[in-house]
mmCIF file of the N, C-alpha and C atoms, coordinates in Angstrom:
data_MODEL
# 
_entry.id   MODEL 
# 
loop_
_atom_site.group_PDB 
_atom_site.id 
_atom_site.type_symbol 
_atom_site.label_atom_id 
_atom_site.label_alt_id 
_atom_site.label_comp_id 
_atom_site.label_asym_id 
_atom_site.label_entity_id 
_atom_site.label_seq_id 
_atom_site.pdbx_PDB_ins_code 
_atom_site.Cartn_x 
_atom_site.Cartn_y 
_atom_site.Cartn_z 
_atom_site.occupancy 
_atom_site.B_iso_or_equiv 
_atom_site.pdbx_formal_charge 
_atom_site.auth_seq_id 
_atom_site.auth_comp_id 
_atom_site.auth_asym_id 
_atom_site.auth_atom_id 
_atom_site.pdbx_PDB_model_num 
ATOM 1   N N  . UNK A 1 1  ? 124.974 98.897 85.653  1.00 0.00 ? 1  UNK A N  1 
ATOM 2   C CA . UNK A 1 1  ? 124.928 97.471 85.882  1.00 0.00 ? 1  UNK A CA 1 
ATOM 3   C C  . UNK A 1 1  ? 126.006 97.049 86.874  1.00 0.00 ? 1  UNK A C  1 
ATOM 4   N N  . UNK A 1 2  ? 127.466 97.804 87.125  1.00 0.00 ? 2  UNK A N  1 
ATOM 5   C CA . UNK A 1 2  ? 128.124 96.980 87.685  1.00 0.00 ? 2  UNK A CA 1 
ATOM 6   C C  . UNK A 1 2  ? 128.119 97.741 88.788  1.00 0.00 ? 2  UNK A C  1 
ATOM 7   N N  . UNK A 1 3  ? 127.028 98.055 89.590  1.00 0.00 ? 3  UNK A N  1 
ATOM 8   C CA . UNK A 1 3  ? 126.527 98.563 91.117  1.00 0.00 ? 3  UNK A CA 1 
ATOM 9   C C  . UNK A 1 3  ? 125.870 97.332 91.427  1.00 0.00 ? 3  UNK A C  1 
ATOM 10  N N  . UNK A 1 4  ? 125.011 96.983 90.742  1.00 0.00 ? 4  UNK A N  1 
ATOM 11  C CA . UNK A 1 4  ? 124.585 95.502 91.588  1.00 0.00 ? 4  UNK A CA 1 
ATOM 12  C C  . UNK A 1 4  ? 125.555 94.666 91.829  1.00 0.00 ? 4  UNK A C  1 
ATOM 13  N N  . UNK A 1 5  ? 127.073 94.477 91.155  1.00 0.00 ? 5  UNK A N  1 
ATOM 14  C CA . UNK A 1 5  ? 128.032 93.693 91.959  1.00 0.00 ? 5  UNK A CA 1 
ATOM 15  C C  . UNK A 1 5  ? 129.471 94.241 92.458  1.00 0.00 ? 5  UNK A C  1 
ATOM 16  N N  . UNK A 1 6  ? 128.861 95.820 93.062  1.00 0.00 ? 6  UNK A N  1 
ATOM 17  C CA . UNK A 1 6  ? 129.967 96.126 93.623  1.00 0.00 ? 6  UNK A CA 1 
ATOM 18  C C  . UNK A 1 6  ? 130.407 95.888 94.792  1.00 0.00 ? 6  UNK A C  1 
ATOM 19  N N  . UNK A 1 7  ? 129.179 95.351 95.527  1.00 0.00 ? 7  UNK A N  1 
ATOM 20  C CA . UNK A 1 7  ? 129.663 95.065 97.285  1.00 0.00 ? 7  UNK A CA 1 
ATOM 21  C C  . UNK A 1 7  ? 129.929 93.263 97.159  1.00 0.00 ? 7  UNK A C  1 
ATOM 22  N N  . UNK A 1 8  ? 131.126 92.965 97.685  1.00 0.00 ? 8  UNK A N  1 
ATOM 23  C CA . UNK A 1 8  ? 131.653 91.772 97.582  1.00 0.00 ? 8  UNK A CA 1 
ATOM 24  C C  . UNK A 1 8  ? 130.589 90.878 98.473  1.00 0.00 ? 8  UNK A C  1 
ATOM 25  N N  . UNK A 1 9  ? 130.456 91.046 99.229  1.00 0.00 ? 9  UNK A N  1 
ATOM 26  C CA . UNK A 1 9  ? 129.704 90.226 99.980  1.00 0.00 ? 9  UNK A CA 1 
ATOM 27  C C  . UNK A 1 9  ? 128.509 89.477 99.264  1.00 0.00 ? 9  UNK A C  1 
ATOM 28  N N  . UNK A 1 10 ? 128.004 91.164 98.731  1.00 0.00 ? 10 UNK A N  1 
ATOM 29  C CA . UNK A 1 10 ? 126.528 90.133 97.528  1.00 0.00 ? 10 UNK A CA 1 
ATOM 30  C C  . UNK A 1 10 ? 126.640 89.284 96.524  1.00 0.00 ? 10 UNK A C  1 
ATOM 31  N N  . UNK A 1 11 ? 128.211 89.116 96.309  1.00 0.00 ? 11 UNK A N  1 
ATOM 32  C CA . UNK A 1 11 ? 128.818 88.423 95.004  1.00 0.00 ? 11 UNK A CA 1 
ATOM 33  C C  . UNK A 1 11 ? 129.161 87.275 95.389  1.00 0.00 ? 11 UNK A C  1 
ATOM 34  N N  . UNK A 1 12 ? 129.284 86.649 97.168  1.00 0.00 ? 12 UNK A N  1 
ATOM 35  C CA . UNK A 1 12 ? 129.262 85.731 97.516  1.00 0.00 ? 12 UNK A CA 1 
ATOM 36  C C  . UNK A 1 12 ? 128.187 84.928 97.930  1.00 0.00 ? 12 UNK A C  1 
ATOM 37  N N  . UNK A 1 13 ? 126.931 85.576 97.861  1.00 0.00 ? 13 UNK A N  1 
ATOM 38  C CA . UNK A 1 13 ? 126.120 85.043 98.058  1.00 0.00 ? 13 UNK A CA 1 
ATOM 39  C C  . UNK A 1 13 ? 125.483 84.409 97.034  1.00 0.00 ? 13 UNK A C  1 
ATOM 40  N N  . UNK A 1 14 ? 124.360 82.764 97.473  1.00 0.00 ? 14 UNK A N  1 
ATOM 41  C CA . UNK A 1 14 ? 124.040 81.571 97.186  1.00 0.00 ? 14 UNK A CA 1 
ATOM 42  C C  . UNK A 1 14 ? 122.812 81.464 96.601  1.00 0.00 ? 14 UNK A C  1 
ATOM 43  N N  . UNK A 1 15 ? 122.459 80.984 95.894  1.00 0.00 ? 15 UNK A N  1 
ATOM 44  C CA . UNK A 1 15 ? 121.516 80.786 95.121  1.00 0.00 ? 15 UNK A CA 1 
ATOM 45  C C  . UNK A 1 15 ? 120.506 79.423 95.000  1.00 0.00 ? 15 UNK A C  1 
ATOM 46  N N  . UNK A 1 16 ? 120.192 78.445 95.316  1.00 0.00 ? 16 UNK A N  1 
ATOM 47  C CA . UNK A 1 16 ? 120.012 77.236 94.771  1.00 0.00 ? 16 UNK A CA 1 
ATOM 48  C C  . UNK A 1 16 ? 118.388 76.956 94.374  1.00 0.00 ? 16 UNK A C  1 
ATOM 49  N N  . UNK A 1 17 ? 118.448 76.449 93.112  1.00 0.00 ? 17 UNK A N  1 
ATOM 50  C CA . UNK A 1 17 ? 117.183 76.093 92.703  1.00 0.00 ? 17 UNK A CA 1 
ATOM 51  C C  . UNK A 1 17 ? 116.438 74.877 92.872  1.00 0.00 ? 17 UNK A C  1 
ATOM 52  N N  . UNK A 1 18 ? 115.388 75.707 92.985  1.00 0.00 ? 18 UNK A N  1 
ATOM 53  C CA . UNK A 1 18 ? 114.647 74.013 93.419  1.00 0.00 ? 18 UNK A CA 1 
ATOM 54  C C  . UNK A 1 18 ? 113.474 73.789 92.719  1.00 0.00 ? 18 UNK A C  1 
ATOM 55  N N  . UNK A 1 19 ? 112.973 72.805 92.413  1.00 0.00 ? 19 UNK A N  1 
ATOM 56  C CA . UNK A 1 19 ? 112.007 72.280 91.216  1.00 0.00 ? 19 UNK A CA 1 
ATOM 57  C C  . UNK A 1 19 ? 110.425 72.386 92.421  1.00 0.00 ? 19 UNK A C  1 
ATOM 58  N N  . UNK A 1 20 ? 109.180 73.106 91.774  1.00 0.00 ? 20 UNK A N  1 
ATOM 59  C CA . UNK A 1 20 ? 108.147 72.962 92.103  1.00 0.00 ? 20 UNK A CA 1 
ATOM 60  C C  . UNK A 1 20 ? 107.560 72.570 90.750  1.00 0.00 ? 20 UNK A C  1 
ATOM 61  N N  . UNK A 1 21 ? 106.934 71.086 91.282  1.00 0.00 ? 21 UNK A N  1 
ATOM 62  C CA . UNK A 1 21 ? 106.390 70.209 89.963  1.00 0.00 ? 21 UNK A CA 1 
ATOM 63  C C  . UNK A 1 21 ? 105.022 69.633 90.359  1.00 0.00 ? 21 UNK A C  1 
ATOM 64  N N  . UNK A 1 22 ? 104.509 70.480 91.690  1.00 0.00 ? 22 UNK A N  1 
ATOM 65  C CA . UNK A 1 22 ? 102.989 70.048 91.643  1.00 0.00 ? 22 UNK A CA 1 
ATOM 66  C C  . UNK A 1 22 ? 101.868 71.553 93.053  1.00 0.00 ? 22 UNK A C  1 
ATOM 67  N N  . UNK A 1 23 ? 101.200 71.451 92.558  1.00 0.00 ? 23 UNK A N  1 
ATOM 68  C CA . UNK A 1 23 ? 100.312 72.743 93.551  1.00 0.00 ? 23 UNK A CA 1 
ATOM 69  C C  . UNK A 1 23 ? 100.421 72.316 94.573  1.00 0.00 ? 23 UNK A C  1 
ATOM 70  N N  . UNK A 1 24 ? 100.070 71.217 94.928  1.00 0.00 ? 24 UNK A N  1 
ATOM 71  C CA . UNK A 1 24 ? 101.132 71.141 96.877  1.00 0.00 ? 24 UNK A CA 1 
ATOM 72  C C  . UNK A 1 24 ? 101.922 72.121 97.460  1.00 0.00 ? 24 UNK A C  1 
ATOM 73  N N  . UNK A 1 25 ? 103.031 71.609 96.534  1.00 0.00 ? 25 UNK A N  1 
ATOM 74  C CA . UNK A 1 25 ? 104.415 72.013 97.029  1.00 0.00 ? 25 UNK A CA 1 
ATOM 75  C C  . UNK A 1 25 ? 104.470 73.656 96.541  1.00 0.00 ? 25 UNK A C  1 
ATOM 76  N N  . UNK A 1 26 ? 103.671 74.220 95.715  1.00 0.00 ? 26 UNK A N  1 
ATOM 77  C CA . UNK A 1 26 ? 103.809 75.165 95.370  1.00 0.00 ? 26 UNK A CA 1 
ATOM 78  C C  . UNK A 1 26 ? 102.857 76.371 96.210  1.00 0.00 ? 26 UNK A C  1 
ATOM 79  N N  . UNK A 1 27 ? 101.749 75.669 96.636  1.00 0.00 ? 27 UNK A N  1 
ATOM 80  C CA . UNK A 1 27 ? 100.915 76.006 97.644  1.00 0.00 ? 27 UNK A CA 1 
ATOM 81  C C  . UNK A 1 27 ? 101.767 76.263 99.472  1.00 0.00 ? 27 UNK A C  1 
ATOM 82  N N  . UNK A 1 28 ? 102.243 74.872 99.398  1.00 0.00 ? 28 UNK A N  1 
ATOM 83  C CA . UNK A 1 28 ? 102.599 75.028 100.718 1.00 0.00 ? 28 UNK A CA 1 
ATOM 84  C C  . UNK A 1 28 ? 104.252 76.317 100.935 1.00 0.00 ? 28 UNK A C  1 
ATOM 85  N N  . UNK A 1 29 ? 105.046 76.534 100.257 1.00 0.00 ? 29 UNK A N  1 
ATOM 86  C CA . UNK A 1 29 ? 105.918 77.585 99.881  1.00 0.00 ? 29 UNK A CA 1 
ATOM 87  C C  . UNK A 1 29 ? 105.266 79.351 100.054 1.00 0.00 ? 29 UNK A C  1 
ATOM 88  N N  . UNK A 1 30 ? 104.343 78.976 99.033  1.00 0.00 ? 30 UNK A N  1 
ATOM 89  C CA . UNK A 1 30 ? 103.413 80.330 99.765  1.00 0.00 ? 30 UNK A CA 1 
ATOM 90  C C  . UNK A 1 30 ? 102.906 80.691 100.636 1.00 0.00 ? 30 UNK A C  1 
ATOM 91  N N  . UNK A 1 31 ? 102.553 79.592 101.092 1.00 0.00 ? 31 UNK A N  1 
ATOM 92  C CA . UNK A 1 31 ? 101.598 80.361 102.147 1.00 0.00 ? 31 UNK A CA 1 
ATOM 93  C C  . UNK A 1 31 ? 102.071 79.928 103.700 1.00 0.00 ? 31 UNK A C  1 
ATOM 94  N N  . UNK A 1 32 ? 102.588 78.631 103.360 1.00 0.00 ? 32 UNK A N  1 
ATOM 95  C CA . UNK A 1 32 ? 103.453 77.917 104.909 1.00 0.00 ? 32 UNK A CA 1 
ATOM 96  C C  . UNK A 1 32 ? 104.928 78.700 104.972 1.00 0.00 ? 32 UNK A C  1 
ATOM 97  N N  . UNK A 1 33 ? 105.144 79.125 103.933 1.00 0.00 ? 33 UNK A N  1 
ATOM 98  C CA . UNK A 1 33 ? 106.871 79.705 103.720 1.00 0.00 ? 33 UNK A CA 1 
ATOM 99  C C  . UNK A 1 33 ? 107.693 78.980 104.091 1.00 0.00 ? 33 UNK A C  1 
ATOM 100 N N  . UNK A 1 34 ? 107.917 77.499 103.366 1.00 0.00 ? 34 UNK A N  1 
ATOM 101 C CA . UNK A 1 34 ? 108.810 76.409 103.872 1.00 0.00 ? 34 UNK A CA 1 
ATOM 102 C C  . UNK A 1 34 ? 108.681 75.634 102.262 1.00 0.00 ? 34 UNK A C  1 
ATOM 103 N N  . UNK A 1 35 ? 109.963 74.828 102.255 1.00 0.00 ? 35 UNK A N  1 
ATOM 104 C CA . UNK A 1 35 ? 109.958 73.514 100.850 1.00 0.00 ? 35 UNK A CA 1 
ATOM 105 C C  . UNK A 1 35 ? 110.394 73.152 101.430 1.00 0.00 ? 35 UNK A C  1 
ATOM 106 N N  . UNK A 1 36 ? 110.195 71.813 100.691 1.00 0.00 ? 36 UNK A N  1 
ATOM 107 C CA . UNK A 1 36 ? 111.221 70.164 100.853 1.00 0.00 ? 36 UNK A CA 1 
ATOM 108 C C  . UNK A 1 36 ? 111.863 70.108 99.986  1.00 0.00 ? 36 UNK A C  1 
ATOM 109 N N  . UNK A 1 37 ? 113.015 69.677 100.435 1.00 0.00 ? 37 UNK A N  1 
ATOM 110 C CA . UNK A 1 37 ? 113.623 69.105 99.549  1.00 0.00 ? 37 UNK A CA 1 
ATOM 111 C C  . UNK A 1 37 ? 113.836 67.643 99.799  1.00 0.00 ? 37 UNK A C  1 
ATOM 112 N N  . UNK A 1 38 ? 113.811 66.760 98.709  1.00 0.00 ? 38 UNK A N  1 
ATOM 113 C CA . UNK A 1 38 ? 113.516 64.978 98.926  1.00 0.00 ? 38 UNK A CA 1 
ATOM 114 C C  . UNK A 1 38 ? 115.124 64.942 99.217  1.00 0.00 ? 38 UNK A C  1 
ATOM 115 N N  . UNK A 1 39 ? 115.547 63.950 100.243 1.00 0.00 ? 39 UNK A N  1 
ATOM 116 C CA . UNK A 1 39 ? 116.870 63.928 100.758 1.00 0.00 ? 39 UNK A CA 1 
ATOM 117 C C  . UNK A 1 39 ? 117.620 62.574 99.585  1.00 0.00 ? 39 UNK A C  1 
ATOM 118 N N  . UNK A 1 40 ? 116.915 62.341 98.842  1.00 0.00 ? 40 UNK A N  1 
ATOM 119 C CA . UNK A 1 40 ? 117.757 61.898 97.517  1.00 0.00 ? 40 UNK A CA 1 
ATOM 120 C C  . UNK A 1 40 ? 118.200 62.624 96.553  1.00 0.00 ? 40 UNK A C  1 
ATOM 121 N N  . UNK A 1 41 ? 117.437 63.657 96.282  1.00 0.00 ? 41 UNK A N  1 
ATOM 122 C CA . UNK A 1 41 ? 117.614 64.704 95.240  1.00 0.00 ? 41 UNK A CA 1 
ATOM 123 C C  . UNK A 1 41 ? 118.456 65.430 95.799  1.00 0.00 ? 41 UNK A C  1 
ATOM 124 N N  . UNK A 1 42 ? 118.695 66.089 97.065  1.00 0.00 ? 42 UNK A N  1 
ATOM 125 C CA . UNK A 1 42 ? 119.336 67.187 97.273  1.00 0.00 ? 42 UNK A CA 1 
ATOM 126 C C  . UNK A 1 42 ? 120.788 67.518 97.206  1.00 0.00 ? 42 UNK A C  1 
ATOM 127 N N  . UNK A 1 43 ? 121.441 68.546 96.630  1.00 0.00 ? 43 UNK A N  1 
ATOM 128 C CA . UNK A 1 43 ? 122.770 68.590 96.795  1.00 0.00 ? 43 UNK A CA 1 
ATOM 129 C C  . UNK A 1 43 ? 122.954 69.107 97.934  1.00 0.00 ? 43 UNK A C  1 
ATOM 130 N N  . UNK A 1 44 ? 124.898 68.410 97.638  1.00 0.00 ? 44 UNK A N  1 
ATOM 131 C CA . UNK A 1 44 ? 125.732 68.266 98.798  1.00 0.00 ? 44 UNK A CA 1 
ATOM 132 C C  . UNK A 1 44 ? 125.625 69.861 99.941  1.00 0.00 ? 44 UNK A C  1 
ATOM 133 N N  . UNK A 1 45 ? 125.623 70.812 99.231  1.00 0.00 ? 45 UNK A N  1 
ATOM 134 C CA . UNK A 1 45 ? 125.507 72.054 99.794  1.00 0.00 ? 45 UNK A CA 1 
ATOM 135 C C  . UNK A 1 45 ? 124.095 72.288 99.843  1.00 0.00 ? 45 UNK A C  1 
ATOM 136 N N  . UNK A 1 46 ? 123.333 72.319 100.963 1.00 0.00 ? 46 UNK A N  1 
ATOM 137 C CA . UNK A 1 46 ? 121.883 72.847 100.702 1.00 0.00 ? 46 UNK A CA 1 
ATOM 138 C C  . UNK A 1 46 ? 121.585 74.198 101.641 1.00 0.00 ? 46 UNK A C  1 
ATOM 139 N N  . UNK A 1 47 ? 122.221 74.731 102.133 1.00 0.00 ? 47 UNK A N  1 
ATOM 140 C CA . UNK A 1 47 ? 122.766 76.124 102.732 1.00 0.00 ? 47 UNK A CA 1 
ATOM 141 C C  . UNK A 1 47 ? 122.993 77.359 102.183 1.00 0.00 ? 47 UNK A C  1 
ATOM 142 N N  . UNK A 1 48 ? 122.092 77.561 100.748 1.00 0.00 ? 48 UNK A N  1 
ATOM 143 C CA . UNK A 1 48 ? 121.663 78.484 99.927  1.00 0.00 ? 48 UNK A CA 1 
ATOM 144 C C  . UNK A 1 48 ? 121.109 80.183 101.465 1.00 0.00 ? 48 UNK A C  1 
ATOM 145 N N  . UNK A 1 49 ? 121.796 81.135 100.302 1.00 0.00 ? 49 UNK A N  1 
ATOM 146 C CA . UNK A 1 49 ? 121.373 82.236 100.832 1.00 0.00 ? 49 UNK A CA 1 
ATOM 147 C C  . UNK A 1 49 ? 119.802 82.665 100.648 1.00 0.00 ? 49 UNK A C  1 
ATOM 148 N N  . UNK A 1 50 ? 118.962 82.173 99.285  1.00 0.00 ? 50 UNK A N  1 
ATOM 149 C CA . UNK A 1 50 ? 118.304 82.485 98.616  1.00 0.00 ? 50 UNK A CA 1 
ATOM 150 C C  . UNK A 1 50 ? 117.599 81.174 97.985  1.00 0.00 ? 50 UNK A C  1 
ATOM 151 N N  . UNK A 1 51 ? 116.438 80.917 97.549  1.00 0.00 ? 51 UNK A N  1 
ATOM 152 C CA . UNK A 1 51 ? 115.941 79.741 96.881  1.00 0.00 ? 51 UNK A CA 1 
ATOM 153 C C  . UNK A 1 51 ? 115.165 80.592 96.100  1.00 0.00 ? 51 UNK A C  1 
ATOM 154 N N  . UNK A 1 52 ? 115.792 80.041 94.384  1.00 0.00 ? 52 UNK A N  1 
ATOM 155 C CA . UNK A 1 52 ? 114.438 80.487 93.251  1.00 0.00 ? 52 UNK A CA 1 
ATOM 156 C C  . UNK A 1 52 ? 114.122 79.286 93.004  1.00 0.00 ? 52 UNK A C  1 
ATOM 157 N N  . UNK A 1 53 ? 112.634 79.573 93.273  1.00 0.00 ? 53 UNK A N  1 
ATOM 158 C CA . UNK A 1 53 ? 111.949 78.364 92.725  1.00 0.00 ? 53 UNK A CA 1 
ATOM 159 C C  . UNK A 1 53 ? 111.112 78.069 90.964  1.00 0.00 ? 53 UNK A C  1 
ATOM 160 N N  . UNK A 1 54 ? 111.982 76.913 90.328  1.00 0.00 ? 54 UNK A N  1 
ATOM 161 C CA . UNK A 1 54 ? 111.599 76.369 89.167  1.00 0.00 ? 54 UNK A CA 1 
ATOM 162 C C  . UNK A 1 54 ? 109.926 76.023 89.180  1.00 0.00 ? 54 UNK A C  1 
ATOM 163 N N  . UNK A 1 55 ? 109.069 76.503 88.050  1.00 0.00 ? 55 UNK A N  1 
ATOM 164 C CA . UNK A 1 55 ? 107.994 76.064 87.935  1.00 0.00 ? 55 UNK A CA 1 
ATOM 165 C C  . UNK A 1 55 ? 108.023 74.663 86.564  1.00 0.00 ? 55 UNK A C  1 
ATOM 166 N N  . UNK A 1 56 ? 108.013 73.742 87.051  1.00 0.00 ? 56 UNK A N  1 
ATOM 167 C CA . UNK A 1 56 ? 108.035 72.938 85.776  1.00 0.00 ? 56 UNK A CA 1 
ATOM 168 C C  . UNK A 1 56 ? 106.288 72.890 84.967  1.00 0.00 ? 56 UNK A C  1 
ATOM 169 N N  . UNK A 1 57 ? 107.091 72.032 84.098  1.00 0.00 ? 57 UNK A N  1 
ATOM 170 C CA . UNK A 1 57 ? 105.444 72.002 83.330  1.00 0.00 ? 57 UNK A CA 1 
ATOM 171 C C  . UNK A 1 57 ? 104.223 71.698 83.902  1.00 0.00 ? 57 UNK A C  1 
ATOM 172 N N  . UNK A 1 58 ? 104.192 70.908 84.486  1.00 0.00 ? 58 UNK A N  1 
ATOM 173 C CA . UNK A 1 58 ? 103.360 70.649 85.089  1.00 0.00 ? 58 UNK A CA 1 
ATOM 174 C C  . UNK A 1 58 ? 102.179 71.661 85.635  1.00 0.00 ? 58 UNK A C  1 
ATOM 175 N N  . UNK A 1 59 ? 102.732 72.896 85.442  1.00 0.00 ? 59 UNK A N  1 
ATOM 176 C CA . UNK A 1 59 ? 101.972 74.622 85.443  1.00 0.00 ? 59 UNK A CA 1 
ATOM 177 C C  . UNK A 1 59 ? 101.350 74.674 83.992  1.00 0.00 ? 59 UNK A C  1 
ATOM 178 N N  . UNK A 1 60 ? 101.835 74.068 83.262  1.00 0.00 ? 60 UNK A N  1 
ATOM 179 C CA . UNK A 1 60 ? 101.349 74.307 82.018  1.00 0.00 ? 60 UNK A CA 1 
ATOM 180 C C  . UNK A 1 60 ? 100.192 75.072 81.541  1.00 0.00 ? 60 UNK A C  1 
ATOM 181 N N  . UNK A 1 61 ? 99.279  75.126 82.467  1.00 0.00 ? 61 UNK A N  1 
ATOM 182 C CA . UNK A 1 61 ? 97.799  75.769 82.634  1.00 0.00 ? 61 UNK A CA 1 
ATOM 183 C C  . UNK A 1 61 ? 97.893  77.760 82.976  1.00 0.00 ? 61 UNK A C  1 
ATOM 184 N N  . UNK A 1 62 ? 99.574  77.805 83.794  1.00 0.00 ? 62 UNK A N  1 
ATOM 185 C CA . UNK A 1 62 ? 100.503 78.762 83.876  1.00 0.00 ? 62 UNK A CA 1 
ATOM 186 C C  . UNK A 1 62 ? 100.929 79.607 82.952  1.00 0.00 ? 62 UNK A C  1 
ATOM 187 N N  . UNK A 1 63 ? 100.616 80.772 83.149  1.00 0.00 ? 63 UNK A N  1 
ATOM 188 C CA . UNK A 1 63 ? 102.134 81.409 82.218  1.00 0.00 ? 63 UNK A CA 1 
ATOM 189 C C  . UNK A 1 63 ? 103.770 81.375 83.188  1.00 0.00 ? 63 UNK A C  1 
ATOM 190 N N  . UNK A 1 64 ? 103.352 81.063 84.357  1.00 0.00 ? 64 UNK A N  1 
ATOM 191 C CA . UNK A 1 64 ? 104.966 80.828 84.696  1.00 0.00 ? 64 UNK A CA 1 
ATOM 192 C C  . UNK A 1 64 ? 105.644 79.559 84.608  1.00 0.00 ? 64 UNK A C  1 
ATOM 193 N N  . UNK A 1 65 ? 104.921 78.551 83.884  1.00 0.00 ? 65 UNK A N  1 
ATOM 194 C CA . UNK A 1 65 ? 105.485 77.216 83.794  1.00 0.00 ? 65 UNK A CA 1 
ATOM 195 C C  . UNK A 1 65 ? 106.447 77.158 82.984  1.00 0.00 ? 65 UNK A C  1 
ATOM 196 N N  . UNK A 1 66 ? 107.609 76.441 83.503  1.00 0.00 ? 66 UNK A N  1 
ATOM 197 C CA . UNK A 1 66 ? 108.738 76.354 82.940  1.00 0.00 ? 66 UNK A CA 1 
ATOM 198 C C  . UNK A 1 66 ? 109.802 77.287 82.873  1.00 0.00 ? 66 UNK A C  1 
ATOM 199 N N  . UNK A 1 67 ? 109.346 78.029 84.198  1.00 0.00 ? 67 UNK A N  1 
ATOM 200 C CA . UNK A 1 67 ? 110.189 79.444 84.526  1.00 0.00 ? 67 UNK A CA 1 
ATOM 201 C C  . UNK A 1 67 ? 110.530 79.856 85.646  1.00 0.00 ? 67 UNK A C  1 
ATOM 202 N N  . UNK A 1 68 ? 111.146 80.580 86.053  1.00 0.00 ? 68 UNK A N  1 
ATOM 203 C CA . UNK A 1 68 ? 111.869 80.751 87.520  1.00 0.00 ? 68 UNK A CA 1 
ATOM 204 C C  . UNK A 1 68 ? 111.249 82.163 87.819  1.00 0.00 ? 68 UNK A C  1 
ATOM 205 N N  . UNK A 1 69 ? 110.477 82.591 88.587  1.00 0.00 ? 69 UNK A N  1 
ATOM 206 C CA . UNK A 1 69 ? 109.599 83.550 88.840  1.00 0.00 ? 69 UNK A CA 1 
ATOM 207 C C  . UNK A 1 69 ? 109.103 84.265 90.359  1.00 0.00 ? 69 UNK A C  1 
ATOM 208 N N  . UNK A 1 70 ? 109.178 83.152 91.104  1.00 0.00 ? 70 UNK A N  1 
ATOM 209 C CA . UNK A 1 70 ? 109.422 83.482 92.627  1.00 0.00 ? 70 UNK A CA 1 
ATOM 210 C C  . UNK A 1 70 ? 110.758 83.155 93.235  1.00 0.00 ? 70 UNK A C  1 
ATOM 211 N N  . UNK A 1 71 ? 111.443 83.886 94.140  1.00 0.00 ? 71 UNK A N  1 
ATOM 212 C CA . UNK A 1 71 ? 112.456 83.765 95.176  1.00 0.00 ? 71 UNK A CA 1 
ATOM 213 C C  . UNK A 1 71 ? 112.283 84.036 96.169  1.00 0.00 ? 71 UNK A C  1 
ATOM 214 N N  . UNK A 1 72 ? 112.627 83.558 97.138  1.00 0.00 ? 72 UNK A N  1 
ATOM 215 C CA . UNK A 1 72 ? 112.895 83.638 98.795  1.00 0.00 ? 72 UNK A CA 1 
ATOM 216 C C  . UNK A 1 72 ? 114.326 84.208 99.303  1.00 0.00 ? 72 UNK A C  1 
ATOM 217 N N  . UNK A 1 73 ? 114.362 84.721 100.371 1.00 0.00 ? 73 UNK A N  1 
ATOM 218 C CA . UNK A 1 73 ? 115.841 84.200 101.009 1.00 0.00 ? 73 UNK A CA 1 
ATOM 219 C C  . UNK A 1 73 ? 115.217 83.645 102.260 1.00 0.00 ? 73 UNK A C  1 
ATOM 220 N N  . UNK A 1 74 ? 116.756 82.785 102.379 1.00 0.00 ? 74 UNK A N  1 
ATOM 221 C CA . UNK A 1 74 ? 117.023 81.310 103.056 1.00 0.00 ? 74 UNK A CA 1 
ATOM 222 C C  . UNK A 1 74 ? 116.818 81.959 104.318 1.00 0.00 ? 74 UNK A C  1 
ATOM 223 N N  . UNK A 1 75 ? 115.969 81.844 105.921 1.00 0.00 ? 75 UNK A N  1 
ATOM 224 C CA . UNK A 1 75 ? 115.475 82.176 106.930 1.00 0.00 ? 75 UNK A CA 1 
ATOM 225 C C  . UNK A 1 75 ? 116.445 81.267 107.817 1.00 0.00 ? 75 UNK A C  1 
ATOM 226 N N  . UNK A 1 76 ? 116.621 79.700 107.669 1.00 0.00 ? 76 UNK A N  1 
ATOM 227 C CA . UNK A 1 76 ? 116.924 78.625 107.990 1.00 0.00 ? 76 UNK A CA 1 
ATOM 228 C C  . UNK A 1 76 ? 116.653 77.139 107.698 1.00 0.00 ? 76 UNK A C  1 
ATOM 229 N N  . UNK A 1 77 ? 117.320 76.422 107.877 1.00 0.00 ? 77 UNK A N  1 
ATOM 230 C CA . UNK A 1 77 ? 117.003 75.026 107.625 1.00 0.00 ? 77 UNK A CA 1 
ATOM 231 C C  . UNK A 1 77 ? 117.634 74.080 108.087 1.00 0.00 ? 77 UNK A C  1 
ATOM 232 N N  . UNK A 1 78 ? 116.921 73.091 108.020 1.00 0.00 ? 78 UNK A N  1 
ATOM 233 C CA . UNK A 1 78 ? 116.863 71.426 108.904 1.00 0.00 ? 78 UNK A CA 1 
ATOM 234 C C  . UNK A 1 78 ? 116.752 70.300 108.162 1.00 0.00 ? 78 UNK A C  1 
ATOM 235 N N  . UNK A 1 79 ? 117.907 69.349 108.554 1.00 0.00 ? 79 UNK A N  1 
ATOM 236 C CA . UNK A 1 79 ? 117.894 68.484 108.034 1.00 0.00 ? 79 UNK A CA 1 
ATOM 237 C C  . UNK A 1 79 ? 117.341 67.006 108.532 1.00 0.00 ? 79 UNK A C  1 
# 
């Protein structure tokens, strides 16, 4: 276990989660390989190495609803 955090660098790297709460947004992630984030919601740091994306209930029809199940890493982004 403590090989996955032996290289410092990977121990600095970013994480940030983001809520997918409708097939839109969950659609367009897949297949466009891009999210929004609503510029009210977003935190101050949005310069994540990596985005796991939250399935809320709203999957309910899901077995991944209400679970964190897909990740990306961060390519770039615009504000």
């Amino acid at each position: 276990m403590s090989a996955i955090y032996s290289d410092a660098e990977a121990r600095r790297r970013t994480v940030l989660v983001v809520v997918l709460n409708n097939d839109v947004d969950f659609a367009r992630a897949a297949s466009a390989g891009w999210y929004r984030i609503p510029q009210r919601k977003a935190p101050r740091r949005i310069g994540a190495d990596f985005l796991a994306f939250y399935q809320t209930g709203a999957f309910h029809q899901q077995p991944e609803a209400q679970t964190i199940t897909f990740f990306a890493a961060t390519r770039r982004y615009r504000l």
